[in-house]
C-alpha positions as CSV (number, residue, x, y, z in Angstrom):
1,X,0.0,0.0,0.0
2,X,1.0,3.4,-0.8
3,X,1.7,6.1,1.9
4,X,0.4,9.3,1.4
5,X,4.1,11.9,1.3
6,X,3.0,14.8,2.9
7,X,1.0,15.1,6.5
8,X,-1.8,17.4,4.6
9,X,-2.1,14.4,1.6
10,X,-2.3,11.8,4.7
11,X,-5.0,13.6,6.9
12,X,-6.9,13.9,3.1
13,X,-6.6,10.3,2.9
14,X,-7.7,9.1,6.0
15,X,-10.7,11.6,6.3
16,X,-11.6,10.2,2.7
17,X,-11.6,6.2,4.4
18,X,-13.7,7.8,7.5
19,X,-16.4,9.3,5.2
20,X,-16.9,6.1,2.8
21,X,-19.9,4.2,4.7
22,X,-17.9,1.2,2.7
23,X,-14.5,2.5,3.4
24,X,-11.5,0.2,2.3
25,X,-10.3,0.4,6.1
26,X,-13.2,-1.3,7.5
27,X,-13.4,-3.6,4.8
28,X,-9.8,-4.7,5.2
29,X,-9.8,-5.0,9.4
30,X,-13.3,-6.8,8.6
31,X,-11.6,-9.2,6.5
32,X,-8.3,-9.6,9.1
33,X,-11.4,-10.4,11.8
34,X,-12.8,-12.8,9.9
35,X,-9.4,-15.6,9.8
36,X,-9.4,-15.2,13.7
37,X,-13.3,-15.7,13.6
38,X,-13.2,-18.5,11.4
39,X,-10.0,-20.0,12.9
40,X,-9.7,-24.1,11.7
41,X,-12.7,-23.2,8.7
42,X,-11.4,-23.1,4.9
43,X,-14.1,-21.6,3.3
44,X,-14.5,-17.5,3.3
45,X,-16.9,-15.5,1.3
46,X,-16.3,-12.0,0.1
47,X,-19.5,-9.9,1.4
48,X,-19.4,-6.5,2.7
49,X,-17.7,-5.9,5.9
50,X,-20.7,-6.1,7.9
51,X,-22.1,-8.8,6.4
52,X,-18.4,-11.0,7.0
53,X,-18.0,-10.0,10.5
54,X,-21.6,-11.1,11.6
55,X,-20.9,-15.0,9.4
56,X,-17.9,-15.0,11.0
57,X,-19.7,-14.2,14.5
58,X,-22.1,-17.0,13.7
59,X,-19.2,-19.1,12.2
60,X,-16.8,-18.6,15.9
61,X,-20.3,-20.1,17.6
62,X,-20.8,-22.9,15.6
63,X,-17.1,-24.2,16.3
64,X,-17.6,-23.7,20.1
65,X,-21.2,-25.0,19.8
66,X,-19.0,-28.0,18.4
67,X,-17.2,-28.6,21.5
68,X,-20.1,-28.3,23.6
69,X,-22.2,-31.3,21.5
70,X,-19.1,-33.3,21.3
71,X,-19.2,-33.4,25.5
72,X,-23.2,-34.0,25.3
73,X,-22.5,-36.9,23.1
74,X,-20.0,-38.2,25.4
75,X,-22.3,-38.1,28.4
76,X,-25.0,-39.2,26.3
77,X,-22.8,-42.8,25.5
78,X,-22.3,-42.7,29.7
79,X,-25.8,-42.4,29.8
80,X,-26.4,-45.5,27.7
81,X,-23.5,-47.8,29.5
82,X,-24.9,-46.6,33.2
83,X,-27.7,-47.8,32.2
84,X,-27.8,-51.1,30.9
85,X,-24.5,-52.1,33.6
86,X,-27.9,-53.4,36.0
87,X,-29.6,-55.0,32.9
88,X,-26.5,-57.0,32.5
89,X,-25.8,-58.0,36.0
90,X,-29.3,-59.1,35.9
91,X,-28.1,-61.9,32.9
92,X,-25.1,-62.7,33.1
93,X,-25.8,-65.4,36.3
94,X,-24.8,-69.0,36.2
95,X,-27.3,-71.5,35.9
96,X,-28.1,-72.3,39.4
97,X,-26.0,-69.4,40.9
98,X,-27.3,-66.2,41.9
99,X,-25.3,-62.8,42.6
100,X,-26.9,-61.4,45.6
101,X,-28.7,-58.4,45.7
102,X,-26.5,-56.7,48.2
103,X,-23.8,-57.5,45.6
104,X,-25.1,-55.7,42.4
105,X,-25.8,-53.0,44.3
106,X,-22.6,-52.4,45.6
107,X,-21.4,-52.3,41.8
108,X,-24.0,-49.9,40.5
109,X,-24.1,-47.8,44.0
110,X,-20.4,-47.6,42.9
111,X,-21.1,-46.7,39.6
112,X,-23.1,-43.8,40.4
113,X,-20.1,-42.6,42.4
114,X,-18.0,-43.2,39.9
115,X,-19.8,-40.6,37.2
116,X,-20.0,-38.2,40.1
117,X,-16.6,-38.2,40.6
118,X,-15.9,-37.9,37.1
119,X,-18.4,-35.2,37.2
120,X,-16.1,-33.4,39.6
121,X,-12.9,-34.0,38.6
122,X,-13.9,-32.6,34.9
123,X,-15.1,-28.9,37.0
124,X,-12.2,-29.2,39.3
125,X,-14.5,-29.5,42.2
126,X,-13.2,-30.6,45.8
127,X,-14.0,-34.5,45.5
128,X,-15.7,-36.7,46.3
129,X,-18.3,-33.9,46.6
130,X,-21.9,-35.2,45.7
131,X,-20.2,-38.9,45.7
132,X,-19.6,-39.1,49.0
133,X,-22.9,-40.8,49.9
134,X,-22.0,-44.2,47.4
135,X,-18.9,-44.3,48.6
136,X,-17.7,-46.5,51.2
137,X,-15.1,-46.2,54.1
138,X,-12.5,-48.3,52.7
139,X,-13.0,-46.3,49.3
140,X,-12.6,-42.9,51.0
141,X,-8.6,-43.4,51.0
142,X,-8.4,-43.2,46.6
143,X,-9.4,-39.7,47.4
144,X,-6.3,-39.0,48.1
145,X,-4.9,-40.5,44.7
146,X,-4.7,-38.0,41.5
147,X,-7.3,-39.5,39.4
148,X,-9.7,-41.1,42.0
149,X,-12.6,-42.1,39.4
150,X,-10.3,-44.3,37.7
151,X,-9.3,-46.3,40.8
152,X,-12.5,-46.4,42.0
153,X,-12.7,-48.2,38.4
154,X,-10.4,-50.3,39.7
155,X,-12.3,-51.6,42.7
156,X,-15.1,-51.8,40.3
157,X,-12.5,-54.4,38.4
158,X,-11.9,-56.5,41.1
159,X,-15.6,-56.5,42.4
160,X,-16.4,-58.8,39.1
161,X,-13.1,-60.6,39.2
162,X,-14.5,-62.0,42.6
163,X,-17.5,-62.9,41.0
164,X,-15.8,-64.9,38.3
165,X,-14.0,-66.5,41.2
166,X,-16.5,-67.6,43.2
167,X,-18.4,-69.2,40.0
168,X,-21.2,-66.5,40.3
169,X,-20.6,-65.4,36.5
170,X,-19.1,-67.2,33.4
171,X,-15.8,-66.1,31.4
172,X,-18.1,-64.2,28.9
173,X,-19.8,-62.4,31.6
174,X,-16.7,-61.3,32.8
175,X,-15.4,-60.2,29.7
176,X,-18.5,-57.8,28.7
177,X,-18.5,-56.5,32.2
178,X,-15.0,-55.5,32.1
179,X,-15.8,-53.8,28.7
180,X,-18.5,-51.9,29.9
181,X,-15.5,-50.1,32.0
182,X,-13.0,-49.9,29.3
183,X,-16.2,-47.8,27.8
184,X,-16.3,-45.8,30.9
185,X,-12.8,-45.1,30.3
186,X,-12.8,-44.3,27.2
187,X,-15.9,-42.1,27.5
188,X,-14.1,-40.0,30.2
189,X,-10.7,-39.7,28.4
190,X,-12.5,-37.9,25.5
191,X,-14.4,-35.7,28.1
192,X,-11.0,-34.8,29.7
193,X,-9.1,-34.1,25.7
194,X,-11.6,-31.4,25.5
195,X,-11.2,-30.2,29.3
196,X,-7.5,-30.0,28.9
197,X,-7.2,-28.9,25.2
198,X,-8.7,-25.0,25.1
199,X,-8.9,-23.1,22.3
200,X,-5.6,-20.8,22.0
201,X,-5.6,-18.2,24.5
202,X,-4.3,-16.0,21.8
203,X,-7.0,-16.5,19.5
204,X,-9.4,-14.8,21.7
205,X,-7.2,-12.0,22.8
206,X,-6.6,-10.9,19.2
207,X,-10.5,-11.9,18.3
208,X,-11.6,-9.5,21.1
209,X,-8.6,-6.6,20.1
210,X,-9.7,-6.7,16.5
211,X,-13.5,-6.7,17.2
212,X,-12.8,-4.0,19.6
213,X,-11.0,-1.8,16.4
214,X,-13.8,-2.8,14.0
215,X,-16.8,-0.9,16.4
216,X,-14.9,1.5,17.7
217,X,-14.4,2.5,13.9
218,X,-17.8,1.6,12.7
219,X,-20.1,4.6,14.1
220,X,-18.2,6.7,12.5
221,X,-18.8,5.2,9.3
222,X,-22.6,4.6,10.2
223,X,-22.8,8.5,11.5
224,X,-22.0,9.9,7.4
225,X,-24.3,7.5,6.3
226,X,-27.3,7.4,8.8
227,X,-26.9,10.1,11.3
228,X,-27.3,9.7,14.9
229,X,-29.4,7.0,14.2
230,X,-26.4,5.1,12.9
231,X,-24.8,5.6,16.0
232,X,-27.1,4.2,18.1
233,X,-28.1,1.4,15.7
234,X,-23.9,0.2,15.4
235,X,-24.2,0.3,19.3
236,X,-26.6,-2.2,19.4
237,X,-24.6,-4.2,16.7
238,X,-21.6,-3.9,19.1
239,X,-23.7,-5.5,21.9
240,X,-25.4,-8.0,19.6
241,X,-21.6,-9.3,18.9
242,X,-19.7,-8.9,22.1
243,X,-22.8,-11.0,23.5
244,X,-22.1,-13.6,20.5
245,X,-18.4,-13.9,21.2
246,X,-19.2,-14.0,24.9
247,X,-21.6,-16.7,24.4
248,X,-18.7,-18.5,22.2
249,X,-16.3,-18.0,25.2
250,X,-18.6,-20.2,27.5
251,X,-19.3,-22.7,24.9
252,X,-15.7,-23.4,24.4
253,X,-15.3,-25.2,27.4
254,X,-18.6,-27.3,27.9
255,X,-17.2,-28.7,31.7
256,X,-16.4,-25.1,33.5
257,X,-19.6,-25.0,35.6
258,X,-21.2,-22.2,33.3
259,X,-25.0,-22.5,33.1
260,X,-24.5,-23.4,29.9
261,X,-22.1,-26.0,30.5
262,X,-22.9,-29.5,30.1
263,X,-25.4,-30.3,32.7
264,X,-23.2,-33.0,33.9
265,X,-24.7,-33.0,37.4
266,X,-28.4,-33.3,36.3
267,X,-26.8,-36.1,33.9
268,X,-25.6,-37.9,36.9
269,X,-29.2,-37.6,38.6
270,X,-31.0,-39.0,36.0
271,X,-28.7,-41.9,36.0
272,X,-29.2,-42.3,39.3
273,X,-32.8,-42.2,39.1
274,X,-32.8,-44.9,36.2
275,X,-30.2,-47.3,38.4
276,X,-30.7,-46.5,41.8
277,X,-34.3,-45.5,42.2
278,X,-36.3,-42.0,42.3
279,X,-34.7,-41.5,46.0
280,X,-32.0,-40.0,45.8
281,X,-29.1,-39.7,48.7
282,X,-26.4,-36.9,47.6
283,X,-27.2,-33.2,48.0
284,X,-28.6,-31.2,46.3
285,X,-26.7,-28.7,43.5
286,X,-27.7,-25.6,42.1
287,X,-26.8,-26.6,38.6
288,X,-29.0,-29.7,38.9
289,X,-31.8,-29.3,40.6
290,X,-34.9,-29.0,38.8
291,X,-33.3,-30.6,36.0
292,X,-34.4,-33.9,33.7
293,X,-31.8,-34.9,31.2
294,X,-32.4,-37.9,29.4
Protein backbone atom coordinates (compact mmCIF):
# COMPACT_ATOMS: atom_id res chain seq x y z
CA UNK A 1 0.00 0.00 0.00
CA UNK A 2 1.00 3.45 -0.83
CA UNK A 3 1.67 6.12 1.88
CA UNK A 4 0.39 9.29 1.40
CA UNK A 5 4.11 11.86 1.34
CA UNK A 6 2.98 14.82 2.88
CA UNK A 7 1.05 15.09 6.45
CA UNK A 8 -1.79 17.38 4.64
CA UNK A 9 -2.14 14.37 1.56
CA UNK A 10 -2.33 11.79 4.69
CA UNK A 11 -4.97 13.62 6.87
CA UNK A 12 -6.86 13.90 3.06
CA UNK A 13 -6.60 10.27 2.87
CA UNK A 14 -7.70 9.10 6.02
CA UNK A 15 -10.66 11.65 6.31
CA UNK A 16 -11.61 10.19 2.66
CA UNK A 17 -11.62 6.22 4.41
CA UNK A 18 -13.70 7.83 7.50
CA UNK A 19 -16.44 9.31 5.19
CA UNK A 20 -16.89 6.05 2.83
CA UNK A 21 -19.93 4.20 4.75
CA UNK A 22 -17.94 1.24 2.74
CA UNK A 23 -14.45 2.47 3.43
CA UNK A 24 -11.50 0.20 2.33
CA UNK A 25 -10.26 0.39 6.05
CA UNK A 26 -13.20 -1.28 7.53
CA UNK A 27 -13.41 -3.56 4.84
CA UNK A 28 -9.84 -4.72 5.20
CA UNK A 29 -9.85 -5.01 9.37
CA UNK A 30 -13.34 -6.79 8.61
CA UNK A 31 -11.58 -9.17 6.46
CA UNK A 32 -8.27 -9.63 9.07
CA UNK A 33 -11.38 -10.42 11.81
CA UNK A 34 -12.76 -12.78 9.94
CA UNK A 35 -9.45 -15.62 9.80
CA UNK A 36 -9.42 -15.20 13.68
CA UNK A 37 -13.32 -15.75 13.58
CA UNK A 38 -13.24 -18.55 11.38
CA UNK A 39 -10.03 -19.97 12.86
CA UNK A 40 -9.68 -24.09 11.67
CA UNK A 41 -12.70 -23.23 8.65
CA UNK A 42 -11.42 -23.09 4.88
CA UNK A 43 -14.08 -21.56 3.31
CA UNK A 44 -14.47 -17.49 3.31
CA UNK A 45 -16.92 -15.46 1.34
CA UNK A 46 -16.28 -12.00 0.06
CA UNK A 47 -19.45 -9.86 1.41
CA UNK A 48 -19.37 -6.47 2.66
CA UNK A 49 -17.68 -5.93 5.86
CA UNK A 50 -20.70 -6.09 7.92
CA UNK A 51 -22.13 -8.84 6.42
CA UNK A 52 -18.38 -11.05 7.01
CA UNK A 53 -17.95 -9.97 10.47
CA UNK A 54 -21.64 -11.12 11.57
CA UNK A 55 -20.90 -15.01 9.37
CA UNK A 56 -17.94 -14.98 11.01
CA UNK A 57 -19.71 -14.21 14.48
CA UNK A 58 -22.09 -17.01 13.71
CA UNK A 59 -19.21 -19.05 12.22
CA UNK A 60 -16.82 -18.63 15.89
CA UNK A 61 -20.29 -20.09 17.63
CA UNK A 62 -20.82 -22.85 15.58
CA UNK A 63 -17.14 -24.23 16.35
CA UNK A 64 -17.64 -23.75 20.14
CA UNK A 65 -21.25 -25.05 19.83
CA UNK A 66 -19.02 -28.04 18.36
CA UNK A 67 -17.19 -28.61 21.46
CA UNK A 68 -20.14 -28.31 23.56
CA UNK A 69 -22.23 -31.27 21.45
CA UNK A 70 -19.10 -33.29 21.29
CA UNK A 71 -19.16 -33.38 25.49
CA UNK A 72 -23.24 -34.02 25.26
CA UNK A 73 -22.54 -36.87 23.09
CA UNK A 74 -20.02 -38.18 25.37
CA UNK A 75 -22.32 -38.07 28.38
CA UNK A 76 -24.98 -39.24 26.28
CA UNK A 77 -22.76 -42.79 25.52
CA UNK A 78 -22.34 -42.68 29.73
CA UNK A 79 -25.84 -42.43 29.84
CA UNK A 80 -26.43 -45.47 27.71
CA UNK A 81 -23.51 -47.75 29.54
CA UNK A 82 -24.90 -46.61 33.24
CA UNK A 83 -27.69 -47.77 32.17
CA UNK A 84 -27.78 -51.05 30.93
CA UNK A 85 -24.47 -52.06 33.62
CA UNK A 86 -27.94 -53.37 35.95
CA UNK A 87 -29.62 -55.02 32.92
CA UNK A 88 -26.49 -56.96 32.52
CA UNK A 89 -25.76 -58.00 36.04
CA UNK A 90 -29.34 -59.08 35.88
CA UNK A 91 -28.10 -61.85 32.90
CA UNK A 92 -25.06 -62.73 33.06
CA UNK A 93 -25.77 -65.36 36.30
CA UNK A 94 -24.79 -69.04 36.19
CA UNK A 95 -27.28 -71.54 35.85
CA UNK A 96 -28.05 -72.33 39.38
CA UNK A 97 -26.00 -69.39 40.88
CA UNK A 98 -27.31 -66.22 41.94
CA UNK A 99 -25.31 -62.84 42.58
CA UNK A 100 -26.86 -61.36 45.57
CA UNK A 101 -28.68 -58.39 45.66
CA UNK A 102 -26.47 -56.69 48.23
CA UNK A 103 -23.81 -57.52 45.65
CA UNK A 104 -25.08 -55.70 42.35
CA UNK A 105 -25.77 -53.05 44.28
CA UNK A 106 -22.57 -52.40 45.61
CA UNK A 107 -21.43 -52.32 41.80
CA UNK A 108 -23.96 -49.90 40.50
CA UNK A 109 -24.06 -47.84 44.04
CA UNK A 110 -20.43 -47.65 42.93
CA UNK A 111 -21.12 -46.71 39.63
CA UNK A 112 -23.09 -43.77 40.41
CA UNK A 113 -20.13 -42.58 42.40
CA UNK A 114 -18.04 -43.24 39.90
CA UNK A 115 -19.77 -40.58 37.24
CA UNK A 116 -20.02 -38.25 40.10
CA UNK A 117 -16.57 -38.20 40.61
CA UNK A 118 -15.94 -37.95 37.12
CA UNK A 119 -18.39 -35.21 37.21
CA UNK A 120 -16.11 -33.38 39.63
CA UNK A 121 -12.87 -33.98 38.65
CA UNK A 122 -13.86 -32.58 34.91
CA UNK A 123 -15.08 -28.89 36.96
CA UNK A 124 -12.19 -29.17 39.29
CA UNK A 125 -14.54 -29.53 42.20
CA UNK A 126 -13.21 -30.55 45.76
CA UNK A 127 -13.98 -34.53 45.55
CA UNK A 128 -15.70 -36.68 46.35
CA UNK A 129 -18.29 -33.94 46.64
CA UNK A 130 -21.85 -35.20 45.73
CA UNK A 131 -20.23 -38.93 45.68
CA UNK A 132 -19.62 -39.08 48.95
CA UNK A 133 -22.90 -40.81 49.86
CA UNK A 134 -21.97 -44.16 47.38
CA UNK A 135 -18.88 -44.34 48.57
CA UNK A 136 -17.66 -46.51 51.16
CA UNK A 137 -15.12 -46.18 54.08
CA UNK A 138 -12.45 -48.25 52.66
CA UNK A 139 -12.99 -46.33 49.31
CA UNK A 140 -12.61 -42.85 51.00
CA UNK A 141 -8.58 -43.44 51.03
CA UNK A 142 -8.43 -43.24 46.56
CA UNK A 143 -9.38 -39.69 47.45
CA UNK A 144 -6.26 -38.98 48.14
CA UNK A 145 -4.85 -40.48 44.74
CA UNK A 146 -4.74 -38.02 41.53
CA UNK A 147 -7.32 -39.48 39.39
CA UNK A 148 -9.70 -41.13 41.99
CA UNK A 149 -12.61 -42.11 39.39
CA UNK A 150 -10.29 -44.33 37.69
CA UNK A 151 -9.27 -46.33 40.81
CA UNK A 152 -12.48 -46.35 42.04
CA UNK A 153 -12.71 -48.16 38.35
CA UNK A 154 -10.40 -50.32 39.68
CA UNK A 155 -12.33 -51.62 42.71
CA UNK A 156 -15.06 -51.84 40.30
CA UNK A 157 -12.50 -54.39 38.37
CA UNK A 158 -11.91 -56.50 41.12
CA UNK A 159 -15.61 -56.48 42.37
CA UNK A 160 -16.39 -58.77 39.08
CA UNK A 161 -13.14 -60.55 39.18
CA UNK A 162 -14.51 -62.05 42.56
CA UNK A 163 -17.50 -62.94 40.97
CA UNK A 164 -15.76 -64.92 38.34
CA UNK A 165 -14.05 -66.47 41.17
CA UNK A 166 -16.49 -67.65 43.18
CA UNK A 167 -18.44 -69.16 39.97
CA UNK A 168 -21.18 -66.50 40.35
CA UNK A 169 -20.57 -65.39 36.52
CA UNK A 170 -19.07 -67.23 33.41
CA UNK A 171 -15.77 -66.11 31.43
CA UNK A 172 -18.07 -64.23 28.87
CA UNK A 173 -19.82 -62.40 31.56
CA UNK A 174 -16.67 -61.33 32.76
CA UNK A 175 -15.38 -60.19 29.67
CA UNK A 176 -18.46 -57.78 28.70
CA UNK A 177 -18.51 -56.49 32.24
CA UNK A 178 -15.03 -55.45 32.09
CA UNK A 179 -15.76 -53.79 28.69
CA UNK A 180 -18.46 -51.91 29.86
CA UNK A 181 -15.45 -50.13 32.01
CA UNK A 182 -13.02 -49.90 29.33
CA UNK A 183 -16.20 -47.83 27.79
CA UNK A 184 -16.33 -45.77 30.90
CA UNK A 185 -12.76 -45.06 30.32
CA UNK A 186 -12.77 -44.31 27.17
CA UNK A 187 -15.92 -42.11 27.55
CA UNK A 188 -14.06 -40.01 30.22
CA UNK A 189 -10.75 -39.68 28.43
CA UNK A 190 -12.45 -37.93 25.53
CA UNK A 191 -14.42 -35.71 28.07
CA UNK A 192 -11.00 -34.80 29.73
CA UNK A 193 -9.08 -34.09 25.66
CA UNK A 194 -11.64 -31.38 25.47
CA UNK A 195 -11.24 -30.24 29.35
CA UNK A 196 -7.49 -30.01 28.90
CA UNK A 197 -7.21 -28.93 25.22
CA UNK A 198 -8.71 -24.99 25.08
CA UNK A 199 -8.92 -23.05 22.35
CA UNK A 200 -5.61 -20.81 21.97
CA UNK A 201 -5.58 -18.19 24.51
CA UNK A 202 -4.25 -16.00 21.77
CA UNK A 203 -6.96 -16.46 19.48
CA UNK A 204 -9.36 -14.79 21.75
CA UNK A 205 -7.20 -12.03 22.84
CA UNK A 206 -6.59 -10.90 19.18
CA UNK A 207 -10.52 -11.95 18.29
CA UNK A 208 -11.59 -9.51 21.07
CA UNK A 209 -8.59 -6.57 20.09
CA UNK A 210 -9.66 -6.67 16.51
CA UNK A 211 -13.46 -6.73 17.21
CA UNK A 212 -12.77 -4.02 19.59
CA UNK A 213 -11.00 -1.81 16.41
CA UNK A 214 -13.84 -2.76 14.04
CA UNK A 215 -16.83 -0.92 16.38
CA UNK A 216 -14.87 1.49 17.67
CA UNK A 217 -14.40 2.45 13.91
CA UNK A 218 -17.78 1.65 12.66
CA UNK A 219 -20.06 4.57 14.09
CA UNK A 220 -18.21 6.72 12.46
CA UNK A 221 -18.84 5.25 9.28
CA UNK A 222 -22.60 4.65 10.19
CA UNK A 223 -22.80 8.48 11.49
CA UNK A 224 -22.04 9.91 7.44
CA UNK A 225 -24.34 7.49 6.31
CA UNK A 226 -27.25 7.44 8.77
CA UNK A 227 -26.92 10.09 11.28
CA UNK A 228 -27.30 9.67 14.92
CA UNK A 229 -29.38 6.99 14.21
CA UNK A 230 -26.43 5.13 12.89
CA UNK A 231 -24.83 5.63 16.02
CA UNK A 232 -27.14 4.16 18.08
CA UNK A 233 -28.06 1.43 15.69
CA UNK A 234 -23.94 0.25 15.44
CA UNK A 235 -24.19 0.29 19.34
CA UNK A 236 -26.61 -2.20 19.36
CA UNK A 237 -24.55 -4.16 16.69
CA UNK A 238 -21.60 -3.88 19.09
CA UNK A 239 -23.74 -5.54 21.87
CA UNK A 240 -25.44 -8.00 19.65
CA UNK A 241 -21.63 -9.28 18.89
CA UNK A 242 -19.69 -8.94 22.08
CA UNK A 243 -22.78 -11.03 23.54
CA UNK A 244 -22.13 -13.65 20.51
CA UNK A 245 -18.38 -13.89 21.17
CA UNK A 246 -19.22 -14.04 24.85
CA UNK A 247 -21.56 -16.72 24.38
CA UNK A 248 -18.66 -18.50 22.21
CA UNK A 249 -16.32 -17.99 25.20
CA UNK A 250 -18.61 -20.19 27.46
CA UNK A 251 -19.34 -22.71 24.93
CA UNK A 252 -15.66 -23.45 24.39
CA UNK A 253 -15.33 -25.22 27.38
CA UNK A 254 -18.60 -27.29 27.87
CA UNK A 255 -17.23 -28.72 31.70
CA UNK A 256 -16.37 -25.10 33.48
CA UNK A 257 -19.61 -24.99 35.58
CA UNK A 258 -21.23 -22.18 33.32
CA UNK A 259 -25.01 -22.48 33.06
CA UNK A 260 -24.45 -23.40 29.89
CA UNK A 261 -22.06 -25.96 30.54
CA UNK A 262 -22.93 -29.46 30.06
CA UNK A 263 -25.41 -30.35 32.73
CA UNK A 264 -23.21 -32.97 33.93
CA UNK A 265 -24.65 -33.00 37.40
CA UNK A 266 -28.39 -33.29 36.29
CA UNK A 267 -26.85 -36.07 33.93
CA UNK A 268 -25.62 -37.88 36.95
CA UNK A 269 -29.18 -37.64 38.62
CA UNK A 270 -30.98 -39.02 36.01
CA UNK A 271 -28.68 -41.90 36.03
CA UNK A 272 -29.23 -42.33 39.32
CA UNK A 273 -32.83 -42.19 39.10
CA UNK A 274 -32.75 -44.91 36.20
CA UNK A 275 -30.23 -47.30 38.37
CA UNK A 276 -30.73 -46.51 41.83
CA UNK A 277 -34.32 -45.45 42.18
CA UNK A 278 -36.29 -42.00 42.32
CA UNK A 279 -34.68 -41.53 45.95
CA UNK A 280 -32.05 -40.00 45.84
CA UNK A 281 -29.11 -39.69 48.73
CA UNK A 282 -26.41 -36.94 47.64
CA UNK A 283 -27.16 -33.24 48.02
CA UNK A 284 -28.64 -31.19 46.25
CA UNK A 285 -26.69 -28.74 43.45
CA UNK A 286 -27.66 -25.62 42.06
CA UNK A 287 -26.81 -26.61 38.59
CA UNK A 288 -28.99 -29.69 38.90
CA UNK A 289 -31.77 -29.26 40.63
CA UNK A 290 -34.89 -29.01 38.76
CA UNK A 291 -33.31 -30.56 36.01
CA UNK A 292 -34.36 -33.89 33.67
CA UNK A 293 -31.76 -34.91 31.18
CA UNK A 294 -32.38 -37.86 29.41
Amino acid sequence: MLVAPTPTAQWKYYKYILSKPEGDFLTMLGVALSFFLTFGNNQWLSYTCTEIVLICEFTCILQAYSRWWEARMLWGGIVNISRALPTYLEGVEEPGKQVTKGMKHDIVQRHVAYIRLVTHQLRRDLVPGTAKPYLKPDEMKLLDLPNPAVNILGIQSRAINKLYRNGLIDSYARVHLLRVLGTCLDLQGASERIKTTPFPPNYFVFLRFLLVCFLMILPFQQYNAYGYFGVVASTLIGIAYFSMERFSVELVDPFEGHINDCAMLAICDTIESDILGPVSTSPSHPLSSGICVM
